[in-house]
C-alpha positions as CSV (number, residue, x, y, z in Angstrom):
1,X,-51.8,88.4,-29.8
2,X,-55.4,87.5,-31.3
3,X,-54.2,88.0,-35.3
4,X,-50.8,85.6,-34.0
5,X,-53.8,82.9,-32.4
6,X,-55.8,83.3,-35.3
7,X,-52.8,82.5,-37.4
8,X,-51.9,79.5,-35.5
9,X,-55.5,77.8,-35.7
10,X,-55.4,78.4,-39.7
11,X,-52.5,76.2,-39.8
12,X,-52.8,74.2,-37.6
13,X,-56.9,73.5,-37.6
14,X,-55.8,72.2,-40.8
15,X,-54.0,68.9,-39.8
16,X,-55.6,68.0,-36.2
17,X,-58.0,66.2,-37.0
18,X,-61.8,65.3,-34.9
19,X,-61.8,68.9,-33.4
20,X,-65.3,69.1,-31.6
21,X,-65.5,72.6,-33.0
22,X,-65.0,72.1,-36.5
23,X,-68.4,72.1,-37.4
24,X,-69.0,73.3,-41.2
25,X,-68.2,70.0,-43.5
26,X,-67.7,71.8,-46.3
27,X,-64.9,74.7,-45.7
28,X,-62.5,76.5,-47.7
29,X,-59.2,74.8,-46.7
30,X,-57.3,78.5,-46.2
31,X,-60.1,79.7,-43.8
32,X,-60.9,76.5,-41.7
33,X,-59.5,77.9,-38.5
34,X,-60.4,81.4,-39.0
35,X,-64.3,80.2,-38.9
36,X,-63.5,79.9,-34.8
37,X,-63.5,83.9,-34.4
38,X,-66.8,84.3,-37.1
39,X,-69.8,85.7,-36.3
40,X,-69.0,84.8,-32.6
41,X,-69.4,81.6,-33.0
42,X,-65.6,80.7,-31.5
43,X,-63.3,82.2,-29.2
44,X,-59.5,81.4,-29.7
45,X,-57.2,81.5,-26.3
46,X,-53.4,81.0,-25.6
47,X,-52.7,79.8,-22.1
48,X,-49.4,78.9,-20.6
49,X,-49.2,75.7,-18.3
50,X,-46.4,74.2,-16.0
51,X,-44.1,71.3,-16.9
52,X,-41.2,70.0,-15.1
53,X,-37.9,70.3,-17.2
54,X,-34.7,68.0,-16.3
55,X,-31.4,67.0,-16.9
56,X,-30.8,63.6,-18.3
57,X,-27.1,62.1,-17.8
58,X,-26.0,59.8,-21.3
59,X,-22.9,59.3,-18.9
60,X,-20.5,60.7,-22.3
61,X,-21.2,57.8,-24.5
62,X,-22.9,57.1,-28.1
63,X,-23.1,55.1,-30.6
64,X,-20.2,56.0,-33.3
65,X,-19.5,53.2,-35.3
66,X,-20.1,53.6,-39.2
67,X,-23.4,53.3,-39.5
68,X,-23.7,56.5,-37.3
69,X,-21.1,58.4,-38.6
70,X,-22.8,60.0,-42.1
71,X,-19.8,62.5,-40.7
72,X,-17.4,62.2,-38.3
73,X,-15.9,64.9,-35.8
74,X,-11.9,65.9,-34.9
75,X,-11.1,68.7,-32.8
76,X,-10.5,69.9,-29.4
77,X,-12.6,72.6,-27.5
78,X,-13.3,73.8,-23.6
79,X,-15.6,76.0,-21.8
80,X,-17.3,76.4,-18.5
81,X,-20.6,75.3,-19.1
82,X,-19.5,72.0,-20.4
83,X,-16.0,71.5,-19.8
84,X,-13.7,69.6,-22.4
85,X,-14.2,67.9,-25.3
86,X,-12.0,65.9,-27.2
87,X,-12.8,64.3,-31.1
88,X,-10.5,61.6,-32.1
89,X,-11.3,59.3,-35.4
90,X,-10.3,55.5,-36.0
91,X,-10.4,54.2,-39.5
92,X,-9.7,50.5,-41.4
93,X,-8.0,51.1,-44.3
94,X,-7.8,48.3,-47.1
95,X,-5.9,47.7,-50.4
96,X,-7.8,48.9,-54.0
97,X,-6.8,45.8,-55.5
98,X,-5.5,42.7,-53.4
99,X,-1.7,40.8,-54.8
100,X,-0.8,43.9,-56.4
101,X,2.2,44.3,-58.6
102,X,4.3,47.5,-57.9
103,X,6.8,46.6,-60.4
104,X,10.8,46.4,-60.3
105,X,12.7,48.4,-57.0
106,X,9.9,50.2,-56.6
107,X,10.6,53.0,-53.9
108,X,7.8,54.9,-52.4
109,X,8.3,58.9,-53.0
110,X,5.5,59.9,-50.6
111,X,2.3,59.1,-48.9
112,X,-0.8,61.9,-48.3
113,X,-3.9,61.0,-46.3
114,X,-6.7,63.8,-47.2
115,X,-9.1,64.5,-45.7
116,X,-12.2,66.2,-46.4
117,X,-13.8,69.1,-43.9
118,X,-17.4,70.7,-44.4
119,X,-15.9,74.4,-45.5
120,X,-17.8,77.6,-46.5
121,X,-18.4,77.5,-50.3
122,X,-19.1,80.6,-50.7
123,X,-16.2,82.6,-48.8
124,X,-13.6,81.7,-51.2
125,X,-10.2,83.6,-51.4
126,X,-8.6,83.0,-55.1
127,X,-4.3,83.3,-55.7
128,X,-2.6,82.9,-59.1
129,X,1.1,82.3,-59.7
130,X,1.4,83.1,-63.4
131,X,5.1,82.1,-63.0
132,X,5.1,79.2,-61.2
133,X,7.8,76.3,-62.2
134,X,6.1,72.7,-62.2
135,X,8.8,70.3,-61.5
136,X,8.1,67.5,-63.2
137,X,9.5,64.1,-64.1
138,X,11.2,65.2,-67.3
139,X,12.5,68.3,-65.8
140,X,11.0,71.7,-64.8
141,X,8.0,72.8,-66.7
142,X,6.5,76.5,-66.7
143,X,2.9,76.7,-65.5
144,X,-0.1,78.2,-64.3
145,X,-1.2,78.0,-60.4
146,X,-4.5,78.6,-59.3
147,X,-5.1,78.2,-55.5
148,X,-9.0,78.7,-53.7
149,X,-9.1,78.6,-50.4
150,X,-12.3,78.2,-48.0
151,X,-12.3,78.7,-44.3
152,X,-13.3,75.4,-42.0
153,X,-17.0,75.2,-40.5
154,X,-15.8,75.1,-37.1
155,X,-17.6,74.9,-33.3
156,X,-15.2,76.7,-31.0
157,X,-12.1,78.9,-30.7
158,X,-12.6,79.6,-34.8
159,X,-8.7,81.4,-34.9
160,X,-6.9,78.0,-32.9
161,X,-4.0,76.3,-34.8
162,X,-4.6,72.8,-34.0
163,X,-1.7,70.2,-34.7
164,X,-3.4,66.9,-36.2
165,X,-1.2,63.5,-36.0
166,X,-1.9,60.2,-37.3
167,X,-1.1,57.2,-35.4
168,X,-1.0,53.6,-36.6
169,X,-3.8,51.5,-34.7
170,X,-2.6,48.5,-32.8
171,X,-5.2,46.4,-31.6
172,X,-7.9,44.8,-33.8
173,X,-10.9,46.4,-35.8
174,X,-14.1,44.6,-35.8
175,X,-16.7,44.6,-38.5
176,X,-18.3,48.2,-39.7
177,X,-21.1,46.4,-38.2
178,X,-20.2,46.1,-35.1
179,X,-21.3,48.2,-32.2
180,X,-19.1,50.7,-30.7
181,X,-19.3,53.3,-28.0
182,X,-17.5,56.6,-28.2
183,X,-16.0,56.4,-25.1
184,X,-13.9,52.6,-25.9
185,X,-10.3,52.9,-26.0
186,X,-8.4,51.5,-28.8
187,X,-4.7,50.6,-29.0
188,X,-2.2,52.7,-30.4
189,X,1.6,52.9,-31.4
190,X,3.1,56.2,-30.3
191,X,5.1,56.9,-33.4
192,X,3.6,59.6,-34.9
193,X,3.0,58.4,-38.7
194,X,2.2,61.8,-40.1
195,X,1.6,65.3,-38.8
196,X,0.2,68.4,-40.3
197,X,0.1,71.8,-38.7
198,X,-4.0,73.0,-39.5
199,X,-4.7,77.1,-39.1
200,X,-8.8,76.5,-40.5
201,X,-8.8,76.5,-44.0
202,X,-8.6,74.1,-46.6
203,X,-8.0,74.9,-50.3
204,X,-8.1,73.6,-53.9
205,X,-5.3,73.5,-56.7
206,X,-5.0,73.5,-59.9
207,X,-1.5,73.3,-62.2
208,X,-2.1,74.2,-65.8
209,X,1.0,74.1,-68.2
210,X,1.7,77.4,-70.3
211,X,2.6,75.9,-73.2
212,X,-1.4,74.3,-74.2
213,X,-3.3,74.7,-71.2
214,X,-3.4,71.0,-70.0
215,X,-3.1,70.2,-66.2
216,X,-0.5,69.1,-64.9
217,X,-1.8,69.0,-60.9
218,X,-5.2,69.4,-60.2
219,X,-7.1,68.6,-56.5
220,X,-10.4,70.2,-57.5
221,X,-11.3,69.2,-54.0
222,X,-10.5,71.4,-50.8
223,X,-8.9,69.2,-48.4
224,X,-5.9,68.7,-46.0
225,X,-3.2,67.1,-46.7
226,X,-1.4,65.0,-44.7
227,X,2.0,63.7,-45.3
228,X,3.1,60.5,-44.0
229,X,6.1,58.5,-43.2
230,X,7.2,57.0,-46.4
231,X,9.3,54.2,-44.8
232,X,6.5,53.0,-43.4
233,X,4.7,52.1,-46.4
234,X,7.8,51.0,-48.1
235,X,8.3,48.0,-45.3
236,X,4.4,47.8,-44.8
237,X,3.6,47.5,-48.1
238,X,6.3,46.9,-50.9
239,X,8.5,44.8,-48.9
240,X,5.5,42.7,-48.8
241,X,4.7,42.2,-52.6
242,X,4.0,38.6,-53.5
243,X,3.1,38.0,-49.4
244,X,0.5,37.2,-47.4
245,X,-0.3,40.1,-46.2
246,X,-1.4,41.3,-49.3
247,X,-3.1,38.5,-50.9
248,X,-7.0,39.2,-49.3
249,X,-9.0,41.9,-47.0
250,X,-8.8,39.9,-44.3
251,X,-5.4,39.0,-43.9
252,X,-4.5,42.7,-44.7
253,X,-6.8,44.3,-42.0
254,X,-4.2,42.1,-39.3
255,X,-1.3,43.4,-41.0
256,X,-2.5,47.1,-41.0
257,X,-4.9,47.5,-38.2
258,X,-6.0,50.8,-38.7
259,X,-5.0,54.9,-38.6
260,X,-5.8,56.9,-35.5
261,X,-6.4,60.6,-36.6
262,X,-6.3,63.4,-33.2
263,X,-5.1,66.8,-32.2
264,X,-2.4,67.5,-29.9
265,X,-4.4,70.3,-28.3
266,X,-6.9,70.2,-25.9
267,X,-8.5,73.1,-26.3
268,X,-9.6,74.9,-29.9
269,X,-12.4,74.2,-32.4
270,X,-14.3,70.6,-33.4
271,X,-14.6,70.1,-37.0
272,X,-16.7,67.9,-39.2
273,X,-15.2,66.0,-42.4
274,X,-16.3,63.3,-44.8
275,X,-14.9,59.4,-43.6
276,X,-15.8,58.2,-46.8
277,X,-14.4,60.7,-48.6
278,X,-10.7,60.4,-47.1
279,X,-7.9,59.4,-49.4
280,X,-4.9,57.8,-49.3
281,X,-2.1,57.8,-51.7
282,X,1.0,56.4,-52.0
283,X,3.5,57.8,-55.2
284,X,6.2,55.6,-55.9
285,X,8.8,54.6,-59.1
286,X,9.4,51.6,-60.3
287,X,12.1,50.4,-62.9
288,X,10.0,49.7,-66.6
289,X,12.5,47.3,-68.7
290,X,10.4,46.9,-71.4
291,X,11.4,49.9,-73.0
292,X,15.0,51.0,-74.4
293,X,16.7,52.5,-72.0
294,X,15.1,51.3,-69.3
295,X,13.1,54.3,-67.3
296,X,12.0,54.9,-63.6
297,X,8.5,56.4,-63.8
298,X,6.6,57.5,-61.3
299,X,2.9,56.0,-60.2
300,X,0.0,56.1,-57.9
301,X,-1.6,53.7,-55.9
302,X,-4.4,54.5,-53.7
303,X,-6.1,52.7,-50.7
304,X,-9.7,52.2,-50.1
305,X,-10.9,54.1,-47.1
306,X,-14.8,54.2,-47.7
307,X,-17.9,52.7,-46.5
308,X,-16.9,49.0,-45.9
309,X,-14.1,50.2,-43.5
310,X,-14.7,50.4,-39.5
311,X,-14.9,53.7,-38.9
312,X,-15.1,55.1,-35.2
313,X,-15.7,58.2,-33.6
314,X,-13.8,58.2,-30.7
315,X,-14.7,61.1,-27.9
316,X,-13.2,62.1,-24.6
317,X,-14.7,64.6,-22.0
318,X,-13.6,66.7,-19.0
319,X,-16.3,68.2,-17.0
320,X,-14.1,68.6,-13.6
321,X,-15.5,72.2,-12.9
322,X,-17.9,73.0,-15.5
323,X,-21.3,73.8,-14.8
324,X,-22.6,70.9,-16.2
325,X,-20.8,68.9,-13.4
326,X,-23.0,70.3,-10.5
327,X,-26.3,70.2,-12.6
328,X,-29.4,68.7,-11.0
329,X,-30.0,65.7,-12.6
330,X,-32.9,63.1,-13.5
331,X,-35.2,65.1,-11.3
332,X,-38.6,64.2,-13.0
333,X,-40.6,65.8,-9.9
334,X,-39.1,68.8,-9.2
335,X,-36.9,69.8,-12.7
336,X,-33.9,71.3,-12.8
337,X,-33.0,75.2,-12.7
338,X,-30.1,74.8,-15.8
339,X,-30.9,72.6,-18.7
340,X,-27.8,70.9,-20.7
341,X,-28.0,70.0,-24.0
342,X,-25.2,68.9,-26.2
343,X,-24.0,66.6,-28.8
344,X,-21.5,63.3,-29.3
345,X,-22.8,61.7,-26.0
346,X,-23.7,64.7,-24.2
347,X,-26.6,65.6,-21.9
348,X,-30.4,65.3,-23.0
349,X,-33.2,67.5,-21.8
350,X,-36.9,65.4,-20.5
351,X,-40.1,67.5,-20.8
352,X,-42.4,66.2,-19.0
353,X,-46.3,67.0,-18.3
354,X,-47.5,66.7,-14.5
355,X,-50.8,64.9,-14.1
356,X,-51.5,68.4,-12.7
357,X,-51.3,69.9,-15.8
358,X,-53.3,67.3,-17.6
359,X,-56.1,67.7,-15.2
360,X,-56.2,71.4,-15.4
361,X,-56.7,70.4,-19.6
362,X,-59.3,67.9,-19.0
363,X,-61.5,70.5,-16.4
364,X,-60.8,72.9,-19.1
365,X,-62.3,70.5,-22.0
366,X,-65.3,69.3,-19.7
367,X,-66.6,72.9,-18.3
368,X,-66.2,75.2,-21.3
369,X,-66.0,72.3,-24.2
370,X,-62.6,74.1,-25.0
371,X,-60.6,71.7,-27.5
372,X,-57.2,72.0,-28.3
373,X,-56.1,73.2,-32.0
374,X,-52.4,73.9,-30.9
375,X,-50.1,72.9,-28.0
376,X,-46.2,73.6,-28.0
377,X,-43.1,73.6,-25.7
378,X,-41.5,76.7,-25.2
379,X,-38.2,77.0,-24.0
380,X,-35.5,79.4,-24.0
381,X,-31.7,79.5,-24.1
382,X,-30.1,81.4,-20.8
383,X,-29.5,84.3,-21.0
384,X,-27.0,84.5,-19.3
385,X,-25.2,81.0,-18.8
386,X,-25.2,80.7,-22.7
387,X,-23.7,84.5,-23.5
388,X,-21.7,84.1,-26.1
389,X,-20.6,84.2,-29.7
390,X,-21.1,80.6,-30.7
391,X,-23.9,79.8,-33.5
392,X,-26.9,78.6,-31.6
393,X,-28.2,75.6,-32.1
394,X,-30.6,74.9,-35.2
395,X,-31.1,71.1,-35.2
396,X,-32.8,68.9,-32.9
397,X,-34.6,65.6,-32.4
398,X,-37.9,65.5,-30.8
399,X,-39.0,62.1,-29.1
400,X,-41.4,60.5,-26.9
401,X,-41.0,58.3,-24.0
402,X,-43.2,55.6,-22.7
403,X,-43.3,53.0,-20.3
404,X,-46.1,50.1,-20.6
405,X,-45.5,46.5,-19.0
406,X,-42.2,47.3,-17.6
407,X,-40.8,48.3,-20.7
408,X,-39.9,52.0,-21.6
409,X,-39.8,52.7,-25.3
410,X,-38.6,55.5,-27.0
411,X,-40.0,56.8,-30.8
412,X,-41.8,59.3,-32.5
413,X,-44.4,61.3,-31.2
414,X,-47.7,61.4,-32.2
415,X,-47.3,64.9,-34.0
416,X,-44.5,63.2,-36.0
417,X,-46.5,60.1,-36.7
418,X,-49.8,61.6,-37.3
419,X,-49.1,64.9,-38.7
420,X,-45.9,65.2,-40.9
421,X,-46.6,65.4,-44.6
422,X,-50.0,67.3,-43.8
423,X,-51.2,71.0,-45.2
424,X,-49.5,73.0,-43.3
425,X,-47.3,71.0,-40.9
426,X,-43.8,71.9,-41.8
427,X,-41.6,71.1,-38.8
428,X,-41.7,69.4,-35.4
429,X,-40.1,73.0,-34.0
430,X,-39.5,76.3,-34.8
431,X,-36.9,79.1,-34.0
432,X,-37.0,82.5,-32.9
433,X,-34.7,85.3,-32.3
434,X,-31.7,83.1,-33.6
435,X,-30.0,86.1,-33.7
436,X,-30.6,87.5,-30.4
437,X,-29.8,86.9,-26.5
438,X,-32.0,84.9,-25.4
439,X,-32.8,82.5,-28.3
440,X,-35.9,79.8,-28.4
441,X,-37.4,77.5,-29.5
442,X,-41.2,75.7,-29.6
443,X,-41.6,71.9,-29.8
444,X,-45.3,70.7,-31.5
445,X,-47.2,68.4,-29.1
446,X,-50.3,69.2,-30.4
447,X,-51.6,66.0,-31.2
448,X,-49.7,64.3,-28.2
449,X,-51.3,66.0,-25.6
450,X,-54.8,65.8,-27.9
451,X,-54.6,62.2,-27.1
452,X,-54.3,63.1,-23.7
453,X,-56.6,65.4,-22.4
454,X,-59.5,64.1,-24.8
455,X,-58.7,61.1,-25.5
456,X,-57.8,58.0,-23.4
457,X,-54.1,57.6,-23.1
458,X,-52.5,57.8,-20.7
459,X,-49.8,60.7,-19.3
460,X,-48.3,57.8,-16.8
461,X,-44.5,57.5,-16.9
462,X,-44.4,59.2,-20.3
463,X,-42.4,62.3,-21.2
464,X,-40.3,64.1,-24.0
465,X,-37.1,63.9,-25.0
466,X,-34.7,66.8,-26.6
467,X,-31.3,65.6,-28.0
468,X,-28.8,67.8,-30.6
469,X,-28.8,66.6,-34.1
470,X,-31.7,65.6,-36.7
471,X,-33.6,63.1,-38.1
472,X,-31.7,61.3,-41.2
473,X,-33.8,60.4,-44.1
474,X,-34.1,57.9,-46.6
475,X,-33.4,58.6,-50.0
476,X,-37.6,59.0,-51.2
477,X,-37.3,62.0,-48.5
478,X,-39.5,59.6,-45.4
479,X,-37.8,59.8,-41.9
480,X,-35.4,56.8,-41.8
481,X,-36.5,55.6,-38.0
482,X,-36.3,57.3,-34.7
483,X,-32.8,56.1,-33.9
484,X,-31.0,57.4,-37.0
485,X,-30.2,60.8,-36.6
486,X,-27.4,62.9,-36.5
487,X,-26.8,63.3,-32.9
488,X,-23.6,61.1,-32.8
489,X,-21.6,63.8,-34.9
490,X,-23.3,67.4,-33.9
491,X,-20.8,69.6,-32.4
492,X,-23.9,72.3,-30.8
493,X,-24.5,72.7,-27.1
494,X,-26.6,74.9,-25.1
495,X,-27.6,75.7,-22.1
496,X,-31.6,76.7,-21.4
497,X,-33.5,78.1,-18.7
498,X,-35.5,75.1,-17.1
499,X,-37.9,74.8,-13.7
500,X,-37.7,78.0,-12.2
501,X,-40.4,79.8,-10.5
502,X,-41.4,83.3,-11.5
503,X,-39.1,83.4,-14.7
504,X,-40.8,84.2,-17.6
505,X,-38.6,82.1,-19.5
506,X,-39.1,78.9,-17.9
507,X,-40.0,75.9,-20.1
508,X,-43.5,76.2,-20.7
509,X,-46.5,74.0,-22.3
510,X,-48.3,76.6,-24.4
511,X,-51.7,75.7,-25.4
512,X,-54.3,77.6,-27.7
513,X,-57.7,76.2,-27.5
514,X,-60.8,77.2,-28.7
515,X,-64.7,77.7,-27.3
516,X,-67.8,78.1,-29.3
C-alpha cells in the first residue's frame, strides 16, 4: 500500500498545483512527490470517505439528430436489468446531381442500400472460387472470386439472426440541424421497401477476370447489402425525369421523404454503422442510339446519403419488469443500493459529496496541515446483478454539476479544466480488473475537491455526473465541449454497487493526503 501511495503522489504531485507541502523550489520533476516520505519530513495516507451514490432518470430520451450521431445504432436486445431496447435509424436521402438524364426506356435492374457496420479487422475469414463464371453484359466471363469476411462488433445476443427492413418515411424531415429526441415518432408506409436476412458478419468482394487480371466486381468495403424494390425507384424516380420532383433538393426531399431502417426482432444484438458512409445505388439500362446498332447498356446512378441529410436515431425501450424499473431514484440524501448506467437515453449515475464529508476534509487540513495530492471515486460493478459475458464498459464522461442563482449548470470539472494536458495526467478515470467479476473503475476529483476543502468554493447543490460514452474531440486533438460526446450512440450498460452500508464495494471518495 505505501510503494502504491508513493506512486500516486509522484504523478500526481506533479500537476496539483499550491500544495502546502511542496516545499523544495527547485526539484527534480520524477521525484517531486517521493520528497513527502524523505528523511521524515512527510507522511503519505489513503483514507476512504462516504458519498451518496444515486440513480438519475433521463426518462429514455437523447439527442440523436446528426450532429450527435458520429455513428448511429440498429438492433434489438433484452435483459433483466434493463429491459428492452430497440435501435431504429431515419435517413434523408437526396439526388447526386439534380434534372438528371437517365437516357432512352431506361429500366431500373436493381437497387442496393449498403450499409456500413464497425466489424473486427483483424478476424478475417478469406474464400476463393477459382472457377467462378461472371455474368456479364456481353455474356459469361470466367473469373476470379475473392470473398473476406469479418464478424459484426455487436452488444448482445452475438449468434441472433436479426431481419432488417427498410421502410419508406412518410411524414416530413426537418433540417440536419434541427433538434430531435430519440424517443419522437415518425411516419411510416408499411410496405416493406427492402429486406435482408443479417446472421453478423459482413464481407468484401472482389471479381477479377482470368483472362488479364482486371476487375470486373470489386466492393473493397465490408458492408450489407440491401436489395430494394426496384419498381419503386422506377415510378419514384424515372417516371419522373424532366419533373419537378427532380429539378432541386428541396422539392425532392417532399417527393422522397426519407428511409426508415429497423429489425423485425425484439430481442438480439445492437450494432453500430457509419450514416455517412451508407450507399445507395440504383443499376439501370438505357437505349444508346448514337451508335450502329443501337445498344442497351447498363449504368449506375447513386444517391447522396451523407452529412447534409437528416439523420435520426430513433430508440424505443421496455423496462416493464426489469430491475431498472424498481430502482431508487433521484435520492441525493440517502443514494441508492443499485446504480444504472446505460447508453442512447439511458439512466445516469450522481456522485455526490455530503457536507459531512467535506468537513471531516477541512478538520483534517486544519489539525494535522494534511493537504490533498490525490482524491478519486471508486466504484465497482455488481457482482452479482452484472454477472455476465458482455464486454464491460470502457468509455465514460465525467461531469460536474452546479447550481448558483437558480441556475444549475453542467461542464467540466475542475480536474478536466485545470489538469488535462499536464505531466503526468493521462485520463479523467482509470480501469481495473476489466477482465474480472467485479470490475471498477476510479474517477479523478483531485483538484475538485482541492477547491473545496482548502479553498473557498462551495460543495452546495453541486455533485458529479457519470454517463456512458466519451468526450469527442476536435480535429487539433482539444476536447470539443462538454456536450459533444458519444453518449447518444454507446450501446454499454452496467449495473454498480452504490450506497450500501458495510459493503466494501460501495462507491467511495478515496483520498491520499499528505503531513509533514
Amino acid at each position: 500500500m505505501t510503494h502504491t501511495i508513493k506512486k500516486a503522489i509522484t504523478v500526481l504531485s506533479m500537476v496539483i498545483f499550491g500544495s502546502v507541502l511542496l516545499y523544495n523550489c527547485e526539484p527534480d520533476a520524477d521525484s517531486l512527490g517521493e520528497q513527502l516520505f524523505l528523511d521524515g519530513a512527510a507522511q503519505g495516507n489513503e483514507k476512504s470517505f462516504e458519498v451518496v451514490a444515486f440513480n438519475i432518470d433521463n426518462n429514455d430520451s437523447i439527442r440523436t439528430e446528426a450532429s450527435k450521431l458520429s455513428s448511429a445504432v440498429l438492433g434489438a436486445f433484452d435483459e433483466p436489468q434493463f429491459g428492452r431496447q430497440k435501435a431504429s435509424y431515419l435517413t434523408q436521402l437526396r439526388l447526386s446531381t439534380y434534372d438528371p438524364d437517365f437516357g432512352a426506356n431506361a429500366v431500373v435492374d436493381s437497387v442496393v442500400l449498403v450499409m456500413k457496420p464497425t466489424y473486427a479487422s483483424d478476424s478475417v475469414t478469406t474464400t476463393t472460387d477459382e472457377s467462378f463464371v461472371f455474368a456479364g453484359v456481353d455474356g459469361n466471363v470466367d473469373a476470379k472470386k475473392v470473398v473476406n469476411t469479418y464478424p459484426v462488433v455487436k452488444y448482445g445476443k452475438a449468434k441472433k439472426t436479426l431481419n432488417i427492413k427498410v421502410n419508406e418515411v412518410t411524414e416530413f424531415l426537418k433540417s440536419s440541424s434541427d433538434t430531435v429526441k430519440s424517443n419522437q415518432a415518425f411516419a411510416f408506409d408499411p410496405t416493406v421497401l427492402g429486406s435482408k436476412e443479417f446472421k453478423g458478419k459482413v464481407s468484401s468482394v472482389t471479381i477479377t477476370k482470368d483472362s488479364d487480371g482486371s476487375a470486373l466486381f470489386t466492393a473493397s468495403s465490408p458492408g450489407i447489402r440491401i436489395p430494394l424494390d426496384k419498381t419503386f425507384f422506377q415510378n419514384k424516380i424515372i417516371a419522373k425525369k424532366d419533373q419537378p420532383e427532380l429539378q432541386d433538393a428541396s422539392n425532392f426531399i417532399r417527393h422522397i421523404r426519407g428511409l426508415r431502417i429497423s429489425v423485425e426482432e425484439t430481442d438480439g444484438y445492437l450494432f453500430q454503422f457509419s450514416p455517412n458512409d451508407m450507399e445507395l445505388i440504383m443499376y439501370y439500362k438505357y437505349d444508346k442510339t448514337d451508335v450502329t446498332p443501337a445498344t442497351r447498356p447498363q449504368a449506375t446512378y447513386t444517391f447522396a446519403l451523407g452529412s447534409a441529410n437528416t439523420h435520426i436515431g430513433q430508440y424505443e425501450y421496455n423496462r416493464t419488469g426489469s430491475a431498472w424499473s424498481s430502482a431508487t431514484i433521484g435520492d441525493q440524501n440517502n443514494g441508492a443500493p443499485k446504480l444504472f448506467l446505460q447508453g442512447m437515453g439511458g439512466p445516469s449515475i450522481g456522485v455526490k459529496i455530503p457536507d459531512a464529508t467535506i468537513n471531516e476534509l477541512k478538520q483534517l487540513y486544519q489539525d494535522k496541515k494534511a493537504a490533498i495530492i490525490g482524491a478519486k471515486i471508486r466504484i465497482y460493478t455488481d457482482p452479482v446483478d452484472w454477472n455476465n459475458n458482455y464486454a464491460k464498459p470502457t468509455a465514460f464522461t465525467f461531469l460536474q454539476k452546479d447550481k448558483k442563482d437558480n441556475k444549475t449548470t453542467t461542464g467540466f470539472t475542475a480536474d478536466v479544466l485545470n489538469l488535462i494536458g499536464s505531466p503526468g495526467f493521462s485520463s479523467i478515470y482509470k480501469i481495473y480488473d476489466l477482465d474480472k467479476n467485479p470490475t471498477y473503475y476510479e474517477f479523478i476529483v483531485t483538484k475538485s475537491v482541492k477547491n473545496i476543502v482548502e479553498g473557498e468554493e462551495s460543495n452546495a447543490a453541486k455533485y458529479f455526473r457519470i454517463d456512458m460514452g466519451s468526450f469527442q474531440s476536435n480535429t487539433d486533438g482539444t476536447l470539443a465541449g462538454a456536450r459533444f460526446t458519444s453518449r447518444a450512440y454507446n450501446t454499454s450498460r452496467a449495473v454498480f454497487v452504490g450506497s450500501q452500508a458495510g459493503n466494501a464495494n460501495r462507491v467511495q471518495l478515496k483520498v491520499i493526503y499528505g503531513t509533514k
